[in-house]
N, C-alpha and C positions, 0 to 999 in steps of 0.2 A: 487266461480266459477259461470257463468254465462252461465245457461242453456238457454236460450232462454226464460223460460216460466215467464207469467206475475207475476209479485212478490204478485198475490191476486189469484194465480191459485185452489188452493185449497179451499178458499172460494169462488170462484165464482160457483164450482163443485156444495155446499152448497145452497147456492143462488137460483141456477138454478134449485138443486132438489126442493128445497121451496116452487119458485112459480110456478113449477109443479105439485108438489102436493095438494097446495093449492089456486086453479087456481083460485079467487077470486081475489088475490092480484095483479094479472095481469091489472083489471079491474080500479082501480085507490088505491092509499093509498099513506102515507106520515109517514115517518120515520125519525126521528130526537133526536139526542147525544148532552148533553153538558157537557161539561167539565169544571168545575171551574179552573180558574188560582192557585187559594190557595190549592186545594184540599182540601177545605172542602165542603157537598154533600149540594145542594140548598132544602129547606124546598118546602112539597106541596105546602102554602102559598108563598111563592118566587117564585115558577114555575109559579103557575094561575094567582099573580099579572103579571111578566112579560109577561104572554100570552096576558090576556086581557089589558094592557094598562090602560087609566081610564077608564073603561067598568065598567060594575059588572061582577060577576061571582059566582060560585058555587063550590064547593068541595064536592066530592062524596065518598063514602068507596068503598072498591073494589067490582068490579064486572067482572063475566066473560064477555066478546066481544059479544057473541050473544045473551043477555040480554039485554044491550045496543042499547036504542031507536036509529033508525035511524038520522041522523044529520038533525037540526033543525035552521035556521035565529036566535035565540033566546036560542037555548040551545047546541050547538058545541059541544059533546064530544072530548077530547084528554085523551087517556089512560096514565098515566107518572107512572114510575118506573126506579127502579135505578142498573146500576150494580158498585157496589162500588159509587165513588163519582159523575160517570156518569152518567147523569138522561138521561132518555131515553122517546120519546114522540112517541104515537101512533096514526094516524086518516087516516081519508078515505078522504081529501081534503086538500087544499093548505093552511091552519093556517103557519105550518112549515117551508112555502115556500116561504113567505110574509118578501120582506125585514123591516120592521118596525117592526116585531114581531122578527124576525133574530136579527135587534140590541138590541132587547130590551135583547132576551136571553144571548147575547153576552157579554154582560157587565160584567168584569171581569172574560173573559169566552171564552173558544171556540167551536163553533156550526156547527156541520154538518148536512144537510139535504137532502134528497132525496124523490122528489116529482114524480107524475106520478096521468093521470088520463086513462080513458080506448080509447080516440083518441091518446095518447100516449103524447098527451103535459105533457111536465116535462122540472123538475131543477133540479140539483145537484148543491146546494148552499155551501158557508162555509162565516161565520162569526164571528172576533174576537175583542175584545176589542171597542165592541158598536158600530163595520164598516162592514160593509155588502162587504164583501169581492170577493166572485165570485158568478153570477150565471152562470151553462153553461149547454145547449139543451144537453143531454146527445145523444141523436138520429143524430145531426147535430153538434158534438165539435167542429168543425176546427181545427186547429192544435195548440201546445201549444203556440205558439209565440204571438195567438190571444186575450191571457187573460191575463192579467194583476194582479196582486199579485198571479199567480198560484205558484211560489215559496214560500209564506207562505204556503202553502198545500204540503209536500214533497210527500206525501204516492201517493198523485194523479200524481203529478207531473213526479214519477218515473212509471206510469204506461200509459207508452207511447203508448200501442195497443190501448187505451182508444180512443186516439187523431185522426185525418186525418192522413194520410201518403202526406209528403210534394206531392204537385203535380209532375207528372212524365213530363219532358222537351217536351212531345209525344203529349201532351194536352194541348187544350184551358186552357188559364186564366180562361175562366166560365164556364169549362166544371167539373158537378161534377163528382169524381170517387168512386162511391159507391158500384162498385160491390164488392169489401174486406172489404164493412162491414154489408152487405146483411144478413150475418149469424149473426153478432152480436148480443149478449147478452148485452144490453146496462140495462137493471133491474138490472140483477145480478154483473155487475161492478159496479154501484154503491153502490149499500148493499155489495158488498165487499169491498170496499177503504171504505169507513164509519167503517166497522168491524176492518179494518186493522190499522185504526187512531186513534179510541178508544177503543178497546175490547169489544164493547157492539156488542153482538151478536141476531138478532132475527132470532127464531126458530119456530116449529111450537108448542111445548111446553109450548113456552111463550105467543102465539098469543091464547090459549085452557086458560091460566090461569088467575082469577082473579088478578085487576089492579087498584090501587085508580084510578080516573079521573078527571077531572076539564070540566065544562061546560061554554062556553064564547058567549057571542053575537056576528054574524057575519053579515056583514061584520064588523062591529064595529071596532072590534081588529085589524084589519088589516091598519087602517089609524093612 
Protein backbone atom coordinates (compact mmCIF):
# COMPACT_ATOMS: atom_id res chain seq x y z
CA UNK A 1 0.00 0.00 0.00
CA UNK A 2 1.28 3.29 -0.65
CA UNK A 3 1.09 5.79 2.00
CA UNK A 4 2.27 8.66 0.79
CA UNK A 5 5.28 8.81 3.04
CA UNK A 6 8.84 8.79 1.72
CA UNK A 7 10.12 5.17 1.67
CA UNK A 8 13.34 6.66 3.94
CA UNK A 9 10.64 8.20 6.40
CA UNK A 10 11.93 6.70 9.31
CA UNK A 11 15.41 7.05 8.90
CA UNK A 12 15.26 10.51 8.04
CA UNK A 13 13.42 10.85 11.74
CA UNK A 14 17.00 9.31 12.65
CA UNK A 15 19.07 11.52 10.56
CA UNK A 16 17.50 14.66 11.72
CA UNK A 17 17.57 13.69 15.36
CA UNK A 18 21.54 13.02 14.66
CA UNK A 19 22.48 16.10 13.58
CA UNK A 20 20.58 17.72 16.10
CA UNK A 21 21.98 16.49 18.63
CA UNK A 22 25.16 16.47 17.38
CA UNK A 23 25.10 19.87 15.80
CA UNK A 24 28.78 19.79 14.71
CA UNK A 25 27.93 17.66 11.85
CA UNK A 26 25.93 20.22 10.48
CA UNK A 27 29.12 22.26 10.07
CA UNK A 28 30.71 20.23 7.25
CA UNK A 29 31.65 16.15 7.23
CA UNK A 30 31.66 13.33 4.68
CA UNK A 31 30.24 9.96 4.96
CA UNK A 32 30.86 7.18 2.55
CA UNK A 33 29.79 3.02 2.09
CA UNK A 34 31.31 0.74 -0.18
CA UNK A 35 30.12 -2.36 -1.16
CA UNK A 36 32.19 -4.93 -2.86
CA UNK A 37 30.46 -6.69 -5.90
CA UNK A 38 31.93 -10.19 -4.41
CA UNK A 39 31.04 -9.65 -0.98
CA UNK A 40 34.05 -10.10 0.25
CA UNK A 41 34.98 -7.00 2.99
CA UNK A 42 38.13 -4.59 1.43
CA UNK A 43 41.38 -4.90 3.73
CA UNK A 44 42.46 -1.45 5.66
CA UNK A 45 45.44 -1.77 3.33
CA UNK A 46 42.84 -1.82 0.06
CA UNK A 47 40.96 1.08 1.52
CA UNK A 48 44.06 3.50 2.20
CA UNK A 49 45.63 2.36 -1.11
CA UNK A 50 42.48 3.27 -2.89
CA UNK A 51 42.19 6.56 -1.09
CA UNK A 52 45.33 7.77 -1.66
CA UNK A 53 46.00 6.69 -5.16
CA UNK A 54 50.01 6.69 -5.74
CA UNK A 55 50.48 9.07 -2.69
CA UNK A 56 51.94 7.60 0.51
CA UNK A 57 49.94 7.12 3.21
CA UNK A 58 49.64 5.79 6.78
CA UNK A 59 47.65 3.38 8.82
CA UNK A 60 46.63 4.15 12.17
CA UNK A 61 45.05 1.86 15.14
CA UNK A 62 41.80 2.95 16.39
CA UNK A 63 41.25 5.86 17.89
CA UNK A 64 38.39 7.91 19.29
CA UNK A 65 37.30 11.21 16.80
CA UNK A 66 38.22 13.71 19.33
CA UNK A 67 41.69 12.63 19.74
CA UNK A 68 42.07 12.86 16.26
CA UNK A 69 44.47 15.87 15.20
CA UNK A 70 42.62 18.27 13.21
CA UNK A 71 43.05 17.62 9.32
CA UNK A 72 46.14 18.45 7.90
CA UNK A 73 47.66 19.03 3.68
CA UNK A 74 49.87 16.20 4.67
CA UNK A 75 48.17 13.94 7.20
CA UNK A 76 44.11 13.78 6.01
CA UNK A 77 42.39 11.51 8.63
CA UNK A 78 39.45 9.32 7.31
CA UNK A 79 37.99 7.09 9.99
CA UNK A 80 37.05 3.41 8.03
CA UNK A 81 35.20 0.77 9.55
CA UNK A 82 32.95 -1.98 8.53
CA UNK A 83 29.45 -3.11 8.86
CA UNK A 84 29.74 -6.50 7.50
CA UNK A 85 31.19 -6.37 4.13
CA UNK A 86 30.54 -2.70 3.95
CA UNK A 87 33.28 -0.42 4.62
CA UNK A 88 32.22 2.66 5.81
CA UNK A 89 34.47 6.10 5.67
CA UNK A 90 34.46 8.89 7.90
CA UNK A 91 35.99 12.72 7.65
CA UNK A 92 35.16 16.31 7.96
CA UNK A 93 35.94 17.22 4.02
CA UNK A 94 35.54 16.20 0.47
CA UNK A 95 38.21 13.08 0.14
CA UNK A 96 34.74 11.09 -0.32
CA UNK A 97 33.48 13.48 -2.71
CA UNK A 98 36.28 13.63 -5.14
CA UNK A 99 35.36 11.77 -8.35
CA UNK A 100 38.95 10.22 -8.72
CA UNK A 101 39.04 8.88 -5.34
CA UNK A 102 35.05 7.66 -6.02
CA UNK A 103 36.43 5.45 -8.90
CA UNK A 104 39.23 4.32 -7.49
CA UNK A 105 36.81 2.94 -4.39
CA UNK A 106 34.50 1.78 -7.04
CA UNK A 107 36.34 -0.68 -8.63
CA UNK A 108 34.53 -3.77 -8.37
CA UNK A 109 32.36 -1.99 -5.96
CA UNK A 110 29.58 0.24 -5.32
CA UNK A 111 30.13 3.63 -3.42
CA UNK A 112 27.82 6.06 -2.07
CA UNK A 113 28.76 9.33 -0.59
CA UNK A 114 27.45 12.28 1.06
CA UNK A 115 29.27 15.35 1.27
CA UNK A 116 28.59 18.74 2.96
CA UNK A 117 30.58 21.59 4.21
CA UNK A 118 29.20 24.35 6.67
CA UNK A 119 28.11 27.04 3.50
CA UNK A 120 26.20 23.97 2.70
CA UNK A 121 28.12 23.22 -0.53
CA UNK A 122 27.70 19.42 -1.05
CA UNK A 123 27.31 16.13 -3.18
CA UNK A 124 25.37 13.11 -2.94
CA UNK A 125 27.57 11.07 -5.17
CA UNK A 126 27.27 7.26 -6.22
CA UNK A 127 29.92 5.20 -8.03
CA UNK A 128 30.15 1.85 -9.64
CA UNK A 129 32.44 -0.36 -11.28
CA UNK A 130 35.43 2.28 -11.55
CA UNK A 131 32.47 5.12 -13.22
CA UNK A 132 31.76 7.93 -11.30
CA UNK A 133 28.14 7.67 -11.66
CA UNK A 134 26.10 10.77 -10.38
CA UNK A 135 26.90 13.78 -8.59
CA UNK A 136 23.87 15.93 -7.52
CA UNK A 137 23.62 19.45 -5.31
CA UNK A 138 21.45 17.84 -2.74
CA UNK A 139 20.19 21.81 -1.89
CA UNK A 140 19.36 22.54 -5.67
CA UNK A 141 18.46 18.53 -7.31
CA UNK A 142 16.26 19.42 -10.19
CA UNK A 143 14.22 17.04 -11.02
CA UNK A 144 14.89 13.40 -11.82
CA UNK A 145 14.85 13.46 -15.60
CA UNK A 146 18.10 15.94 -15.02
CA UNK A 147 20.51 13.03 -14.10
CA UNK A 148 21.54 10.54 -15.89
CA UNK A 149 22.17 6.92 -14.74
CA UNK A 150 19.94 7.85 -11.59
CA UNK A 151 18.19 4.48 -12.46
CA UNK A 152 21.43 2.61 -11.42
CA UNK A 153 20.53 4.25 -7.88
CA UNK A 154 16.87 2.69 -7.36
CA UNK A 155 16.60 3.59 -3.49
CA UNK A 156 17.33 7.41 -4.66
CA UNK A 157 15.56 7.13 -7.57
CA UNK A 158 12.24 6.09 -5.76
CA UNK A 159 12.61 8.91 -3.39
CA UNK A 160 10.95 11.24 -5.47
CA UNK A 161 10.27 14.21 -2.47
CA UNK A 162 14.22 14.31 -2.81
CA UNK A 163 13.81 15.84 -6.44
CA UNK A 164 12.01 19.42 -7.89
CA UNK A 165 8.43 19.06 -8.24
CA UNK A 166 8.09 19.21 -12.24
CA UNK A 167 7.41 23.10 -12.83
CA UNK A 168 3.76 24.16 -12.30
CA UNK A 169 2.25 25.50 -16.18
CA UNK A 170 1.66 29.05 -13.69
CA UNK A 171 5.43 29.68 -13.86
CA UNK A 172 8.30 31.03 -15.70
CA UNK A 173 10.69 28.57 -17.30
CA UNK A 174 13.33 30.45 -14.97
CA UNK A 175 11.35 31.02 -12.22
CA UNK A 176 12.60 28.75 -9.29
CA UNK A 177 9.93 27.23 -6.90
CA UNK A 178 11.57 26.84 -3.78
CA UNK A 179 9.07 27.69 -1.45
CA UNK A 180 8.10 23.41 -1.02
CA UNK A 181 11.41 22.91 -0.10
CA UNK A 182 12.18 25.81 2.24
CA UNK A 183 11.77 23.26 5.02
CA UNK A 184 13.76 20.60 3.61
CA UNK A 185 15.91 18.35 5.21
CA UNK A 186 18.30 17.84 2.60
CA UNK A 187 21.34 16.22 5.37
CA UNK A 188 19.18 13.81 6.57
CA UNK A 189 17.84 12.49 3.02
CA UNK A 190 20.89 11.94 2.21
CA UNK A 191 22.18 9.82 5.22
CA UNK A 192 19.03 8.15 4.79
CA UNK A 193 19.09 6.80 1.02
CA UNK A 194 22.82 6.01 1.76
CA UNK A 195 21.37 3.79 4.99
CA UNK A 196 18.58 2.66 3.02
CA UNK A 197 21.11 1.24 -0.05
CA UNK A 198 23.37 -0.27 2.29
CA UNK A 199 22.54 -0.97 5.88
CA UNK A 200 25.49 0.86 7.07
CA UNK A 201 24.08 3.12 9.65
CA UNK A 202 25.90 6.28 11.42
CA UNK A 203 24.88 7.00 14.88
CA UNK A 204 26.04 8.95 17.38
CA UNK A 205 27.60 5.66 19.13
CA UNK A 206 29.65 5.14 16.34
CA UNK A 207 30.77 8.80 15.84
CA UNK A 208 31.83 8.39 20.37
CA UNK A 209 33.73 5.01 19.38
CA UNK A 210 37.18 4.28 18.42
CA UNK A 211 38.00 3.65 14.50
CA UNK A 212 41.22 2.43 12.66
CA UNK A 213 41.99 5.48 10.27
CA UNK A 214 44.15 5.98 7.42
CA UNK A 215 45.97 9.40 6.91
CA UNK A 216 46.52 10.54 3.06
CA UNK A 217 48.18 13.66 1.45
CA UNK A 218 45.80 16.27 0.31
CA UNK A 219 45.11 17.47 -2.12
CA UNK A 220 47.39 14.74 -3.64
CA UNK A 221 44.69 12.07 -3.66
CA UNK A 222 42.29 13.69 -5.14
CA UNK A 223 44.08 13.99 -8.69
Amino acid sequence: MNTGQPPTDDLRDHYRGLTNSTRWLSNGMCWTAVIPDDGRELTLDQVAARLAGNTPYRLHEPAPLDTIGPPERDAYPVLVDRYGSTTVLFEWDYLGASPAVLRRLSEGARVYSAWWNVNANNLLSFAAGGEHVLAIDALFPGQQEHHAGLARWPELQAMTDFFAAPASEDLDEDEDDLDDRAGYDWRAACLAVIDRSTGARLTREWLEQPHPYVTVRMPDATR
